[in-house]
C-alpha positions in Angstrom: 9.3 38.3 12.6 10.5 35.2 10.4 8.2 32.9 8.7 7.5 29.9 10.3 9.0 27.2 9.0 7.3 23.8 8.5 8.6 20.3 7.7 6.4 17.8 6.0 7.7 14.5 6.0 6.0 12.3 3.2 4.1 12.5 0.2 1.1 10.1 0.7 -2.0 10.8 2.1 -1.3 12.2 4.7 1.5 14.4 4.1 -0.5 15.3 0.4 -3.6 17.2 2.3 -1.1 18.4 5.5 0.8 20.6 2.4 -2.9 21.4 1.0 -4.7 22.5 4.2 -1.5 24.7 4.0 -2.2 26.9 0.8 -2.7 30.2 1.5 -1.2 30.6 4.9 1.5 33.1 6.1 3.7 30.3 6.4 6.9 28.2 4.8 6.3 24.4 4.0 9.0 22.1 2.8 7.6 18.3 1.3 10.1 15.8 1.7 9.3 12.3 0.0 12.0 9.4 -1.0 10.1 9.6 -4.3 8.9 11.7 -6.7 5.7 10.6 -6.8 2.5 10.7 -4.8 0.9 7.0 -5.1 -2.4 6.3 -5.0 -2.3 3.0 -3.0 -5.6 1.5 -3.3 -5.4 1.0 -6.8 -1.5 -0.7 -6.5 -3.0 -4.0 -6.7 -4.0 -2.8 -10.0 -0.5 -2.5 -11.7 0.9 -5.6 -9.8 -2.0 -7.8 -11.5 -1.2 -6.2 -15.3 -4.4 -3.7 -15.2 -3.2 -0.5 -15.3 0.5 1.3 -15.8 2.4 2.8 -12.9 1.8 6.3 -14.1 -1.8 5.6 -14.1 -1.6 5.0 -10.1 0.8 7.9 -9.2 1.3 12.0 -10.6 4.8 13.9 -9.3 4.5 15.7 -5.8 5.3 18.8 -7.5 3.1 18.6 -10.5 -0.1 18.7 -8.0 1.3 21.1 -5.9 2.6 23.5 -8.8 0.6 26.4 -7.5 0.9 26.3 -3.7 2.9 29.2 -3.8 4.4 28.7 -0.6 5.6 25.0 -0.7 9.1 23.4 -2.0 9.3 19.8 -2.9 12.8 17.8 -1.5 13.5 14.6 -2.9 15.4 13.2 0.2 14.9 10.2 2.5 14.8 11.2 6.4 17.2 9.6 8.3 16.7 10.7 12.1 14.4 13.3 14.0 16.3 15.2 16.8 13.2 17.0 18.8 15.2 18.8 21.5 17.7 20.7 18.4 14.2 20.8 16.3 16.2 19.4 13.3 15.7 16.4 10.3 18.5 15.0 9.3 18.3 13.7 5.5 20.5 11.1 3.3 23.0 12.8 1.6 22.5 14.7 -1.7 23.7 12.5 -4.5 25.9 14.2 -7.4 25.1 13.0 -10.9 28.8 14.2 -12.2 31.1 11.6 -12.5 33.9 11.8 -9.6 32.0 14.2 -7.4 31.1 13.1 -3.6 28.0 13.5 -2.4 27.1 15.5 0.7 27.3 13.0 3.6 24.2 14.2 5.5 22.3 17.4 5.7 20.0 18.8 8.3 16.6 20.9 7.7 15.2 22.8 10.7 11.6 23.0 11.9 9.1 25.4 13.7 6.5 22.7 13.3 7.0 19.2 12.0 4.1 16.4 10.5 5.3 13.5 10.5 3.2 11.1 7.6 6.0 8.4 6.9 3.5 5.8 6.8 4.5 1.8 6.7 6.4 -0.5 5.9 5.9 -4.4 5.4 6.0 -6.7 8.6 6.9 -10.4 8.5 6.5 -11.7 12.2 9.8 -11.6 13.0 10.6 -13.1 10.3 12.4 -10.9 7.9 14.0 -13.9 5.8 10.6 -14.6 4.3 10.2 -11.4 2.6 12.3 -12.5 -0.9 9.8 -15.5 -1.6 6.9 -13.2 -0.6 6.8 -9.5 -1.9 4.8 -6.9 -0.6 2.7 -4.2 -2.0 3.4 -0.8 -0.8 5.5 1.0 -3.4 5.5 1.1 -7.6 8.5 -1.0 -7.5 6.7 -3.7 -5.3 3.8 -3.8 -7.8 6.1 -4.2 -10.8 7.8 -7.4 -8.9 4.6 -8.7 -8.7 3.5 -8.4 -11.9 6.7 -9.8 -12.8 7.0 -12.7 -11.0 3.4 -13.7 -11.5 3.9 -13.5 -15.6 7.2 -14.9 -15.4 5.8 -17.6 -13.8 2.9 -18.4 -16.6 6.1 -18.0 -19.2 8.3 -20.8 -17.3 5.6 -23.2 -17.3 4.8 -22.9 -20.7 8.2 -24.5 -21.2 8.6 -26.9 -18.0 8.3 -30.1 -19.2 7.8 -31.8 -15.6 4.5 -32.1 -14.8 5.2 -31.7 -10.8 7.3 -28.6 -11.2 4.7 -27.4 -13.6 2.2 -27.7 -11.0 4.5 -25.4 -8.8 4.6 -23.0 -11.3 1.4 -22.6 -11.9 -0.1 -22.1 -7.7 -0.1 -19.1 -6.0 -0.6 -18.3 -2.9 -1.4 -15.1 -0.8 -1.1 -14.7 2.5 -3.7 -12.4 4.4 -7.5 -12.0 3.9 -7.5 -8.3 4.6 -8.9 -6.0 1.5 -5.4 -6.3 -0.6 -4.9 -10.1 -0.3 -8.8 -10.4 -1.6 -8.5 -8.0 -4.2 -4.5 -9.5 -5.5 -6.8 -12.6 -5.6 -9.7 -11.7 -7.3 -7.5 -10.4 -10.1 -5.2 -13.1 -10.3 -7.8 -15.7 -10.7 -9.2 -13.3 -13.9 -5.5 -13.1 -15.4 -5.4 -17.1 -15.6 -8.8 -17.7 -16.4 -9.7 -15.0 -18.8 -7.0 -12.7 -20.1 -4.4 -15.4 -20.9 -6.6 -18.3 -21.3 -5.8 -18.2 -25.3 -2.2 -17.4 -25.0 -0.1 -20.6 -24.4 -0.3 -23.6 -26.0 1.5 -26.3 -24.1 -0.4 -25.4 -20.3 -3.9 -24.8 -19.5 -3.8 -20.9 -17.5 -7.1 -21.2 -16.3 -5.9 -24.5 -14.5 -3.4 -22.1 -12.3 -4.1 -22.9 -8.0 -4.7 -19.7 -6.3 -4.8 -19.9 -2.8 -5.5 -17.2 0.3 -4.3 -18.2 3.6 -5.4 -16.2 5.9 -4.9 -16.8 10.3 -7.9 -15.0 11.6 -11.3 -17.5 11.0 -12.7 -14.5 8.5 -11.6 -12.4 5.1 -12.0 -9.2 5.6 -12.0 -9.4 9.0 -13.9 -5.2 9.9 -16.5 -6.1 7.5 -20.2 -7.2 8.8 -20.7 -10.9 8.7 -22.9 -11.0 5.1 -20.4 -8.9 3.5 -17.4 -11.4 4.5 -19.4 -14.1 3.4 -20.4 -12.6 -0.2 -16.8 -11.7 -1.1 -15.5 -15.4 0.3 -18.2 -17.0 -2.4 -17.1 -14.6 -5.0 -13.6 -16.0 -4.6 -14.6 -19.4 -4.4 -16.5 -18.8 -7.7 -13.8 -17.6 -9.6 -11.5 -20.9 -8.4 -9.6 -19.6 -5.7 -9.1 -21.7 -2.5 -10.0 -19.9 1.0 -7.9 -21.2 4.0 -9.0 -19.0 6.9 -7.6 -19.8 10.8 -4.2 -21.3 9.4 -1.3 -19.3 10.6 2.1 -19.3 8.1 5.2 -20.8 10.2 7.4 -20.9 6.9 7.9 -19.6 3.7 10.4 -20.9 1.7 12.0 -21.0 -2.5 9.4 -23.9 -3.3 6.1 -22.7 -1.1 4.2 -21.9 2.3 3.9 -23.8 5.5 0.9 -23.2 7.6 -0.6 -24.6 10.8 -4.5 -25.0 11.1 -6.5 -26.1 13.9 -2.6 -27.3 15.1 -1.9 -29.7 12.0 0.9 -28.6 10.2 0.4 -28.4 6.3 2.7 -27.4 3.1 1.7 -26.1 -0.5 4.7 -26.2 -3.3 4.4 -23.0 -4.7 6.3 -20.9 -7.1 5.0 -17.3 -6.2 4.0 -16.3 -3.2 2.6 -12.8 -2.3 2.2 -11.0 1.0 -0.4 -9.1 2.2 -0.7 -9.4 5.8 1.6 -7.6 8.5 2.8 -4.3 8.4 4.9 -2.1 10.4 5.5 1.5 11.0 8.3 3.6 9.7 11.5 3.0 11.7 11.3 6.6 11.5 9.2 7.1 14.8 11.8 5.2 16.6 14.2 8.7 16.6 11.6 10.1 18.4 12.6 8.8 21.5 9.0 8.2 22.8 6.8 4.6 23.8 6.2 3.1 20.1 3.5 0.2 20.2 4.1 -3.2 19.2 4.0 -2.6 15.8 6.5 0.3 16.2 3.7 3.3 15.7 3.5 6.6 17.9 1.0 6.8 20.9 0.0 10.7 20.1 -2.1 12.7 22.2 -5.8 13.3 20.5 -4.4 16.9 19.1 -1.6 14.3 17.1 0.6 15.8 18.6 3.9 13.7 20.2 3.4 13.7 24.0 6.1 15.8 25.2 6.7 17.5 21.9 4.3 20.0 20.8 5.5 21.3 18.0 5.6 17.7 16.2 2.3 16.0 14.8 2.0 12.4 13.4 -0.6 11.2 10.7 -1.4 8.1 8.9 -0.2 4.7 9.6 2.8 6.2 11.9 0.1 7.1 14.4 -2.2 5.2 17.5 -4.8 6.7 18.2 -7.8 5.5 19.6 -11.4 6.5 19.0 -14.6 5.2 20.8 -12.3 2.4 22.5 -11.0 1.6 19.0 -7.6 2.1 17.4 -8.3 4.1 14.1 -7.9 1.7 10.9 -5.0 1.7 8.5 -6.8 3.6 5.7 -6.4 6.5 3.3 -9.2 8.2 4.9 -7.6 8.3 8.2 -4.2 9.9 6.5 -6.2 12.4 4.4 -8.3 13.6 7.8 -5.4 13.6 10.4 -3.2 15.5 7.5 -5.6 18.1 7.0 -6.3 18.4 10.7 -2.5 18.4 12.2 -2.0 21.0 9.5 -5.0 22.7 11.1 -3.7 22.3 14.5 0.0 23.9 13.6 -1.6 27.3 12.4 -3.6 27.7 15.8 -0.5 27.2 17.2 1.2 29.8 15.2 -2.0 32.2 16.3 -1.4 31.2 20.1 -5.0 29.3 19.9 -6.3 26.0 21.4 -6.0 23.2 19.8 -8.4 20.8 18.5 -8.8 17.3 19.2 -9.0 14.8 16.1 -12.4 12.9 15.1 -12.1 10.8 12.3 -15.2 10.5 9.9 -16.0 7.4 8.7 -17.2 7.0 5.3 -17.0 3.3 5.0 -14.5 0.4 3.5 -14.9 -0.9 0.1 -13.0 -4.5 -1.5 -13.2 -5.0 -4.6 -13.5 -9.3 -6.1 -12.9 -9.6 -9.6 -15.1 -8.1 -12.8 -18.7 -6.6 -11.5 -18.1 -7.7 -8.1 -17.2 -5.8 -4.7 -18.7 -5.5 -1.1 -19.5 -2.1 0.2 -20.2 -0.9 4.3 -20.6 2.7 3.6 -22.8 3.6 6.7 -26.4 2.2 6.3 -25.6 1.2 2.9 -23.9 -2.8 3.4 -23.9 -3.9 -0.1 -22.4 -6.9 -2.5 -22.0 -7.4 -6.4 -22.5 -5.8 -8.9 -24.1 -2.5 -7.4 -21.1 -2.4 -5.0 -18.5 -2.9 -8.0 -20.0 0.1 -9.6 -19.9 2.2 -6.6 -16.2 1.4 -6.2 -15.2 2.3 -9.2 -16.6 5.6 -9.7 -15.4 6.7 -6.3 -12.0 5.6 -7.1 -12.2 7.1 -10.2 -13.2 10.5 -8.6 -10.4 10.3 -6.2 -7.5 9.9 -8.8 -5.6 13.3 -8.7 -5.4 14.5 -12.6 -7.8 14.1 -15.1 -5.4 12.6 -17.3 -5.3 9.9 -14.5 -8.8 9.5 -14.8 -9.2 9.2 -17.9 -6.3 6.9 -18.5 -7.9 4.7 -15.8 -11.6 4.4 -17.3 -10.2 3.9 -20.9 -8.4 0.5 -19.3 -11.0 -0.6 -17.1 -13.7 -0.4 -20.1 -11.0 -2.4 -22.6 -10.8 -5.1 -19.9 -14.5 -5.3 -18.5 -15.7 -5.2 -22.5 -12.5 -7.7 -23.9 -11.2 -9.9 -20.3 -8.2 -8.5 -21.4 -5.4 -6.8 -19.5 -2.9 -4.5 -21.6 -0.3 -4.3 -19.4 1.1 -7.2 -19.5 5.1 -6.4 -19.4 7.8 -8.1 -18.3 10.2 -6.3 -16.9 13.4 -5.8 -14.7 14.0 -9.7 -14.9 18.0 -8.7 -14.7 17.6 -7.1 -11.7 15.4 -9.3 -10.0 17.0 -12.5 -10.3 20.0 -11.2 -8.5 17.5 -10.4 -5.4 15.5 -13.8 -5.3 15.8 -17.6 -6.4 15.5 -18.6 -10.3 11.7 -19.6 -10.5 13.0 -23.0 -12.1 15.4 -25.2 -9.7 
């Protein structure tokens, strides 16, 4: 009797503890990812606000799984799921000696498949937006950040107009969920503390940060005190709050937004995203009912209704719990991997399957320097006491202790100095073929 085979697709979360809840087991597992990498996503923000370096956020796939004896790693990006044939099919493999072809396509087959592609950003139908407003979901994202919002100290520095320094010299983020607060929180501390010494012809510290956000709250899952302590945090480190105001344009020079149904404009240099997302157009070979933000309806097993043999984790799946659709979160990856994986070797053993329950152990955001809000169960807390709580649990779930200690080493530098080591420009060549010169 062969082995069975199983096909992981992704490296995140999701598809990290499926491969994990695999070790051991008489079976064959093959990781695919697009990158290297495994990314640890909460702290992104980090690297796109000059706080910590990309490797400190991310560790190779087949570093952590080095002795998981019965997984291979694949660098490939999947292009199409064919159910019925049981088959992947991958981009082609690219040749790295000069004049060679590379393989057009190439197909893997599957006993069992988990599906943890995760998501991509969303812009409302409104995909022209997204090269004035980056998101943040890869390493590269993060470093455009980080570039565009240095960049954009550097050109004022030298714009002599005092309107287009002004441009310069706002930003605006659009969404109030836990990554627009936290991009922020740090951005506010980057022009009012680390590079308040650094220029001499503009004031950093006199840079407009603004969040628009459509719902009426930040942080819209949190209880009502804890939205209300992380909005005054924000407003105490200078940032503007603009919550009910949906965006109806972004443009080169700024964001146009409609509140209470009066139309208003901001001139802005740099804008950053952080409000819709959308599922991997992955799920879409599938050839099952997606929801309206493109994610697979899965049975409470995860597995694909009429497909048994495939399982979908993460942000690729809907799933509903207590009348609720499970939130976007790593904890929701990490479970479902770890339990489709589950679920696929009582298959192999001809046993029932198990339904998924996710266990919630609460949503942290983090404001700025010593302050964060915290609804870990019976614990709802704001501050200081919060911050530290954050931080220490992040700093436990880093994979690698070099990670770890990379990571304390940079936070104590910047919470002792209000400095931020990282601050690098880079890729401008690159960039400014993708985007508008941040000067007109």
């Amino acid at each position: 009797m062969s082995v069975p085979q199983i096909l992981i697709l992704g490296g995140g979360f999701g598809g990290l503890d499926a491969a994990r809840a695999l070790d051991g087991a008489d079976v064959q597992v093959t990781l695919i990812d697009r990158h290297n990498y495994h990314l640890f996503q909460p702290l992104l923000y980090q690297v796109a606000t000059a706080s910590l370096s990309p490797g400190d956020v991310a560790s190779p796939i087949r570093w952590i799984l080095r002795r998981q004896k019965n997984v291979r790693v694949l660098l490939a990006t999947a292009q199409a799921i064919d159910p019925a044939g049981k088959r992947v099919r991958l981009d082609g493999v690219v040749s790295t000696t000069p004049g060679h072809q590379p393989v057009v396509t190439q197909d893997l087959a599957y006993d069992y498949l988990i599906v943890a592609t995760g998501a991509a950003h969303a812009y409302f139908g409104h995909p022209e937006w997204e090269p004035f407003a980056p998101g943040l979901k890869t390493l590269d994202d993060a470093l455009e950040m980080r570039r565009r919002v240095l960049r954009a100290f550097e050109a004022a520095e030298r714009e002599p107009d005092a309107a287009h320094q002004k441009r310069l010299l706002t930003f605006v983020i659009v969404g109030g969920g836990p990554t627009g607060v936290e991009l922020a929180g740090a951005l506010a501390e980057i022009a009012r503390q680390s590079l308040r010494q650094d220029f001499r012809s503009i004031k950093p510290e006199s840079a407009r940060i603004v969040v628009v956000e459509g719902g009426p709250y930040l942080l819209a899952p949190f209880p009502e005190h804890l939205r209300e302590a992380a909005r005054k945090s924000l407003e105490r480190l200078g940032v503007e709050v603009l919550t009910g105001s949906v965006v109806t344009a972004i443009d080169a020079d700024g964001v146009t937004w409609r509140s209470a149904s009066v139309e208003q404009r901001i001139e802005a240099n740099t804008v950053l995203w952080a409000a819709g997302v959308a599922a991997s157009p992955l799920a879409q070979s599938l050839g099952v009912p997606l929801d309206r933000v493109g994610r697979v309806s899965v049975e409470s097993t995860l597995q694909v209704p009429g497909h048994p043999a495939i399982f979908v984790v993460g942000d690729l799946c809907a799933l509903q719990q207590d009348g609720k659709p499970l939130p976007g979160v790593a904890q929701v990856a990490m479970q479902g991997g770890a339990h489709a994986a589950r679920n696929v070797l009582r298959a192999i053993r001809n046993q029932p399957l198990k339904a998924f329950r996710y266990r919630n152990y609460g949503t942290m955001a983090v404001i700025g320097r010593g302050s964060a809000v915290a609804d870990i169960g019976p614990v709802k807390a704001s501050g200081f006491f919060a911050w530290l709580f954050w931080l220490f649990l992040h700093i436990f779930m880093l994979i690698g202790f070099r990670n770890r200690l990379s990571v304390m080493s940079e936070w104590a530098w910047s919470y002792l100095t209000l400095q931020r080591r990282v601050r690098l420009i880079t890729g401008e060549i690159a960039a400014s073929e993708d985007r508008p010169p941040a000067v007109r």
